[in-house]
C-alpha positions as CSV (number, residue, x, y, z in Angstrom):
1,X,64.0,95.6,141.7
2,X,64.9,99.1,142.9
3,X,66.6,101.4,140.4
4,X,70.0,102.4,141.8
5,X,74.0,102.8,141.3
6,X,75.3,100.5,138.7
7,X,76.7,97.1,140.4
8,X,80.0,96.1,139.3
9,X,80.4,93.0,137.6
10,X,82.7,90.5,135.7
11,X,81.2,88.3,133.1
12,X,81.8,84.9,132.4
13,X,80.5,83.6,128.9
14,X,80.5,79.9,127.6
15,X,80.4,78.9,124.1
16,X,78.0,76.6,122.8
17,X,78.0,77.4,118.7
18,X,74.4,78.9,117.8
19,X,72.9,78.4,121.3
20,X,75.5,81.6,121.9
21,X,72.4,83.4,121.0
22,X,70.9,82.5,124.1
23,X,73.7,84.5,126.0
24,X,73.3,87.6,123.6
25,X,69.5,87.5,124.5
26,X,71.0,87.5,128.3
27,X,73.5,90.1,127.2
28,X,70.7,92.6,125.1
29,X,67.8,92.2,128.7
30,X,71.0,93.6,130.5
31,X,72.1,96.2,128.4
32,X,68.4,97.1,128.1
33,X,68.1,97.5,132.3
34,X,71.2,99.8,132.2
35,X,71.7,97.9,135.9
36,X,75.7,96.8,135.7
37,X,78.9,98.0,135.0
38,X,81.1,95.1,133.1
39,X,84.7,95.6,134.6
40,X,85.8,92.1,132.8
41,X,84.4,89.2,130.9
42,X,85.9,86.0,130.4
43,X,85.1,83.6,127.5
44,X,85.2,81.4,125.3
45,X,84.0,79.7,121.5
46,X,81.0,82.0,120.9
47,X,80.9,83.4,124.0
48,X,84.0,85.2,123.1
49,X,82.5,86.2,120.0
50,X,79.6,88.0,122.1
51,X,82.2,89.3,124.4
52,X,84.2,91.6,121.7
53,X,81.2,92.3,119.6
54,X,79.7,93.8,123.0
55,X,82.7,95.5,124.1
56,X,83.6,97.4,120.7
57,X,79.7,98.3,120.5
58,X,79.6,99.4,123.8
59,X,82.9,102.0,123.0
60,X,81.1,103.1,119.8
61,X,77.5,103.8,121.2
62,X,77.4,102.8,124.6
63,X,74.2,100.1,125.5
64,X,72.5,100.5,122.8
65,X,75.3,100.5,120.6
66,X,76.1,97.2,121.9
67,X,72.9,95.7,121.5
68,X,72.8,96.8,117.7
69,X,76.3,95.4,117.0
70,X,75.4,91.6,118.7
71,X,72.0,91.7,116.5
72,X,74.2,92.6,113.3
73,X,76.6,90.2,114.4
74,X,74.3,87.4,114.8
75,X,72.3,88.1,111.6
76,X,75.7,88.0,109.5
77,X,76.4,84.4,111.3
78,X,73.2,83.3,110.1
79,X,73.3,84.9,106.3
80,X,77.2,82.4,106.8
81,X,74.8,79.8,107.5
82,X,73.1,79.8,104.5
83,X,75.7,80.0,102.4
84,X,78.7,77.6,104.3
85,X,75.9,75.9,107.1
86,X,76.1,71.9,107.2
87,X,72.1,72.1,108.3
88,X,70.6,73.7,104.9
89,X,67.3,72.1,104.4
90,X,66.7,69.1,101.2
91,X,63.6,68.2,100.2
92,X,63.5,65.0,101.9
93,X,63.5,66.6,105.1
94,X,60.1,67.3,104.7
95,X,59.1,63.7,105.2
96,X,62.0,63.2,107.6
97,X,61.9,66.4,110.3
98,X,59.8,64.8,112.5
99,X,62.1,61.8,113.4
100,X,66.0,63.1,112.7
101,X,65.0,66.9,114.2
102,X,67.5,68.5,112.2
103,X,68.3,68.5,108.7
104,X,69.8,65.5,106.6
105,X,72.4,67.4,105.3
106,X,74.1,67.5,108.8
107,X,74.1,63.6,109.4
108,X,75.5,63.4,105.9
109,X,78.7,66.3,107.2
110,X,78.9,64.3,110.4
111,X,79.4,61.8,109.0
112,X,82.7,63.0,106.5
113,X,83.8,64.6,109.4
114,X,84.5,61.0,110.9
115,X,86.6,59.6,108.0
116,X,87.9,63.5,106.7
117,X,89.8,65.4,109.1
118,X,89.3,69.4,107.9
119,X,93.1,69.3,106.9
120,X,91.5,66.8,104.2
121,X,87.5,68.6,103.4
122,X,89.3,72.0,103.4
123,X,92.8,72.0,102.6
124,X,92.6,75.7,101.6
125,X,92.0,76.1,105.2
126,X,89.1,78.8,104.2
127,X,87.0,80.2,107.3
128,X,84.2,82.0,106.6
129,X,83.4,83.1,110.3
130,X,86.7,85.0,109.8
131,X,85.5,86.9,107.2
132,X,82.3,88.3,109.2
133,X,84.6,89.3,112.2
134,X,86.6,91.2,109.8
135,X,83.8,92.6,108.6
136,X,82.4,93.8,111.8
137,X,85.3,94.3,114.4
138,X,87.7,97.0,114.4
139,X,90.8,95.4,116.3
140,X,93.5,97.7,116.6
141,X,90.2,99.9,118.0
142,X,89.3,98.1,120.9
143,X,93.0,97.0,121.9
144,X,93.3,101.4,122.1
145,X,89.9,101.9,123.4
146,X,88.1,99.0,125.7
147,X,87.4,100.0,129.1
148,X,86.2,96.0,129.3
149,X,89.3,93.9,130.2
150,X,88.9,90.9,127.7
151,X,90.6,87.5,128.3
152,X,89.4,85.0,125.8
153,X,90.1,80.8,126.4
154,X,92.0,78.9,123.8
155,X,93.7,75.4,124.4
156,X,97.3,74.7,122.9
157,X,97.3,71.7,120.9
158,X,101.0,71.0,121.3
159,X,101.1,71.5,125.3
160,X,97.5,70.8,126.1
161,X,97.4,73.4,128.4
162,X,94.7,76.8,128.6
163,X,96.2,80.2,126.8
164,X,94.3,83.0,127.8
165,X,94.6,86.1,125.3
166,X,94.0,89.1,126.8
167,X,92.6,92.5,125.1
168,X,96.0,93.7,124.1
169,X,96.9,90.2,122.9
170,X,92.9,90.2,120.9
171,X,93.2,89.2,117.2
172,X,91.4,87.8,114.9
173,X,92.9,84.3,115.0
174,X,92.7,84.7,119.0
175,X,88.9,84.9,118.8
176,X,88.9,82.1,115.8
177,X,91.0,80.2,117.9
178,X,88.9,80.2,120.9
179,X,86.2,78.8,119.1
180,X,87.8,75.9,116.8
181,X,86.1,72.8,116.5
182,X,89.1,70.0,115.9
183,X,86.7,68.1,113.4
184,X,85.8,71.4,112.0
185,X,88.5,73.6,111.6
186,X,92.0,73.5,111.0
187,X,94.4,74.4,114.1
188,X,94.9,78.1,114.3
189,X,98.3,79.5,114.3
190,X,99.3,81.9,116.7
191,X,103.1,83.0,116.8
192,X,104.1,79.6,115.9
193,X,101.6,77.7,118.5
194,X,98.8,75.7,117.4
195,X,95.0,76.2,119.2
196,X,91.8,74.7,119.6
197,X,88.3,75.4,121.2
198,X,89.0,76.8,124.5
199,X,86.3,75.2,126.1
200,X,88.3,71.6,126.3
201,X,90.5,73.2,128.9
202,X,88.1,76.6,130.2
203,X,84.5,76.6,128.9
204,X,85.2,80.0,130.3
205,X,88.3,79.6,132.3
206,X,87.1,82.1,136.0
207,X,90.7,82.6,137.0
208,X,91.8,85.6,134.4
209,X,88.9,87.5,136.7
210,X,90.3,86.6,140.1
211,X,93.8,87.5,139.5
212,X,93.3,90.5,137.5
213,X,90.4,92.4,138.4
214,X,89.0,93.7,142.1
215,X,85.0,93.1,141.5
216,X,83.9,90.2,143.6
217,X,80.6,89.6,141.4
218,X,81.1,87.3,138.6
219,X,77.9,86.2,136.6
220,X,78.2,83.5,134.6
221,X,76.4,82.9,131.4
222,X,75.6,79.6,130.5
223,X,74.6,77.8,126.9
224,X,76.4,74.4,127.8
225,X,73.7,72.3,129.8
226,X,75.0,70.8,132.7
227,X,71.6,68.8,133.6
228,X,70.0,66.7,131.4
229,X,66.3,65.1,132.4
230,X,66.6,62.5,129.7
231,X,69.4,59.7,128.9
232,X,70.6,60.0,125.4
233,X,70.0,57.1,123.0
234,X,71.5,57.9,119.8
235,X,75.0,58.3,118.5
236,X,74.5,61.6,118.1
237,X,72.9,62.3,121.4
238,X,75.5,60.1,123.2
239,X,78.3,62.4,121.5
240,X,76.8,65.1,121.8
241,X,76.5,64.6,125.5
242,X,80.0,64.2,126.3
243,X,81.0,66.8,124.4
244,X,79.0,68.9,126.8
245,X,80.1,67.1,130.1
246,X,83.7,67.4,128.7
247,X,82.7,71.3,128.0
248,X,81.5,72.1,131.4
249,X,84.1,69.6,133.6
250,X,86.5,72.6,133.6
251,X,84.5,75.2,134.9
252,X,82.7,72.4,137.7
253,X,86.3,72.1,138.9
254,X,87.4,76.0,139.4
255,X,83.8,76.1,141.4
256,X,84.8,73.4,143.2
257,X,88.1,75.3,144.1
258,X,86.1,78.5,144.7
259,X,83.7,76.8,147.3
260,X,86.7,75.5,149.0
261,X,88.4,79.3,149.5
262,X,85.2,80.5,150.2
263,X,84.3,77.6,152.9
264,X,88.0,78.2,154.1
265,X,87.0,82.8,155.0
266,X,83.4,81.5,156.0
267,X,84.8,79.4,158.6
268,X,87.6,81.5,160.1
269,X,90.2,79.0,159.2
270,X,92.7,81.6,158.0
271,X,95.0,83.5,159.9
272,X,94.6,87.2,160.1
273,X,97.8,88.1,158.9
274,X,96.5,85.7,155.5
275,X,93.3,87.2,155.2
276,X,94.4,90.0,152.7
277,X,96.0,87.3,150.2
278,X,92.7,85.6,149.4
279,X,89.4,87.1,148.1
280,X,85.8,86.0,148.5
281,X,84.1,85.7,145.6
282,X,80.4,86.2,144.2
283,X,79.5,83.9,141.9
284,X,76.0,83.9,140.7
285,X,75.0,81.7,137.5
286,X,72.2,82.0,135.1
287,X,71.5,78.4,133.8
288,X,70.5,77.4,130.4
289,X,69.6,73.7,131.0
290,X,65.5,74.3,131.2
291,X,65.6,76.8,128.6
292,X,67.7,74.8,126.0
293,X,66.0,71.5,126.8
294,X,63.6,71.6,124.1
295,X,66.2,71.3,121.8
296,X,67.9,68.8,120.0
297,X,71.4,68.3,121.0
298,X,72.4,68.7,117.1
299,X,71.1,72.5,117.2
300,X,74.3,74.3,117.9
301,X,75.2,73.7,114.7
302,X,71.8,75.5,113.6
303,X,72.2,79.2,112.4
304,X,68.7,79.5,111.0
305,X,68.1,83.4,111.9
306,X,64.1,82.3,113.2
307,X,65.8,79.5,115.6
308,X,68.3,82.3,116.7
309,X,66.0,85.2,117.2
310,X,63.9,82.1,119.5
311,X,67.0,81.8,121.1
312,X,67.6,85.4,122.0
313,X,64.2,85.8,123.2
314,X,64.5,82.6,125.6
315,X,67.7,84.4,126.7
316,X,65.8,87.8,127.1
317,X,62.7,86.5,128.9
318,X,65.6,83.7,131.6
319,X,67.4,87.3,132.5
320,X,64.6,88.5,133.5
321,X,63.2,86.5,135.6
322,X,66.9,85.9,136.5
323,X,67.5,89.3,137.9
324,X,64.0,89.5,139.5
325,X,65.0,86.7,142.0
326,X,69.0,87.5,142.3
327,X,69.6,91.3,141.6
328,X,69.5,92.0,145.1
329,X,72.2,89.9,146.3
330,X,74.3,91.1,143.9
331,X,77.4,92.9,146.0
332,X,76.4,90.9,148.8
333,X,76.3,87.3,148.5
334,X,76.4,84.3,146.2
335,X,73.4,83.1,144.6
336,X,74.0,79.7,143.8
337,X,74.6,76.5,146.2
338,X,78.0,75.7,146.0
339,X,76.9,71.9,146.8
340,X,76.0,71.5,143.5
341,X,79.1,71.6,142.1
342,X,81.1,69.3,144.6
């Protein structure tokens, strides 16, 4: 791969809880290349997490700035873990690890959370995610300062339908309420709205990069298997799996739409005087569905800091091999077949 101008890009991050660490060992192999300049990223749940941590570190120290913030970012989630995390280790999972594949402690919060809505296991409403972002992002700082365009996916719970906040719209509760878990958390309020995860609606919504940026290359960075080689059994493989079919069906759908439009200029079958009014796109898509195989379904609730760091490097080592077979085409062409998604 021949050293040369930075390409423009837009980013597109999914969320996907602690397998979000996969995408920020994507994130820290491109940052470490120095090969792309981000003109927008789009995003949601913990992919908008990565997005904002990576756009103030990249204001405050450039690259490597950013790839020291996401590592203290990620290390705080997991210190959260051990102090709020519904996966802490008992001593019967000693005997047990081998059959359940994550701790007994999670079965036993599943579980409340099907007869306990969070209005009822945390009436106080107490986040402690909240309390890391405050801890690490300066707000006011990158609304004044990003030169990334953020636009981060949340989904109204009154209308059902996507809001997209944009960087001078960023807030704490807008990140919060990009990633909020209905059987977790407690609706977010936002100017007298209510919101959800935004991956029910946009898991990340594409459109916030088509309408308000020029770059034609989007790469999106996935954590949400789309593929899986085996049928799920259990009730917590069988939920677990619709929640990630119901996470990606969003994103499928815009792709379709996009390999319409881009069928539609391939083909000539727009008029000349048309051709202005509709751009081609560049999508490219770096796929987490081999990489995250190996892991139980239950693991995005996992914030261990050893799984994490496992997950960064499977991130690290995918973008690599990742930009060895599509850097090229980058500025010139897709790299994905559009027939998979119709």
């Amino acid at each position: 791969m021949e050293q040369k101008d930075k390409k423009k890009v837009n980013l597109a991050l999914q969320g996907g809880g602690a397998h979000g660490a996969f995408a920020w060992g994507v994130l820290d192999k491109f940052l470490e290349k120095d090969i792309f300049s981000i003109e927008a990223i789009t995003a949601t749940s913990a992919g908008s997490m990565n997005a904002v941590i990576l756009s103030q570190g990249m204001m405050e120290g450039g690259n490597e700035g950013a790839r020291e913030l996401l590592y203290e970012f990620w290390h705080a989630m997991s210190d959260y873990g051990k102090l709020y995390g519904v996966t802490s280790p008992l001593p019967i999972d000693i005997f047990l690890q081998p059959y359940l594949k994550v701790p007994v402690s999670f079965y036993f919060f599943s579980s409340i959370t099907n007869i306990l809505s969070p209005y009822q296991f945390n009436p106080y409403n107490h986040h402690p995610i909240r309390e890391v972002l405050e801890n690490i992002i300066d707000i006011e700082k990158i609304k004044a300062n990003s030169k990334i365009k953020l636009f981060l996916g949340a989904t109204n719970v009154r209308t059902g339908k996507i809001r997209i906040f944009n960087t001078e719209e960023l807030s704490i509760n807008a990140i919060i309420a990009s990633a909020c878990l209905p059987k977790l958390f407690q609706a977010v309020e936002i100017d007298n709205e209510y919101y959800w995860d935004g991956g029910y609606l946009g898991n990340p919504a594409i459109f916030p990069l088509i309408y308000n940026t020029d770059v034609k290359d989007i790469i999106i960075l996935h954590t949400v298997p789309i593929v899986r080689s085996n049928i799920p059994s259990t009730v917590m493989e069988i939920e677990t799996r619709l929640r990630e079919i119901s996470f990606n069906s969003s994103l499928m759908r815009e792709m379709r739409a996009i390999a319409f439009v881009t069928k539609l200029i391939d083909d000539g079958w727009i008029k000349s005087e048309f051709k202005n009014n509709l751009k081609k796109l560049f999508i490219h898509c770096l796929r987490a569905d081999k990489a995250l195989e190996q892991f139980p379904r239950e693991s995005v609730f996992v914030p261990d800091w050893k799984f994490l760091l496992t997950l960064r490097d499977l991130g690290r080592a995918a973008a690599e091999t990742w930009l060895q077979e599509n850097y090229d085409m980058i500025g010139k062409q897709s790299t994905i077949d559009f027939n998979e998604w119709l």
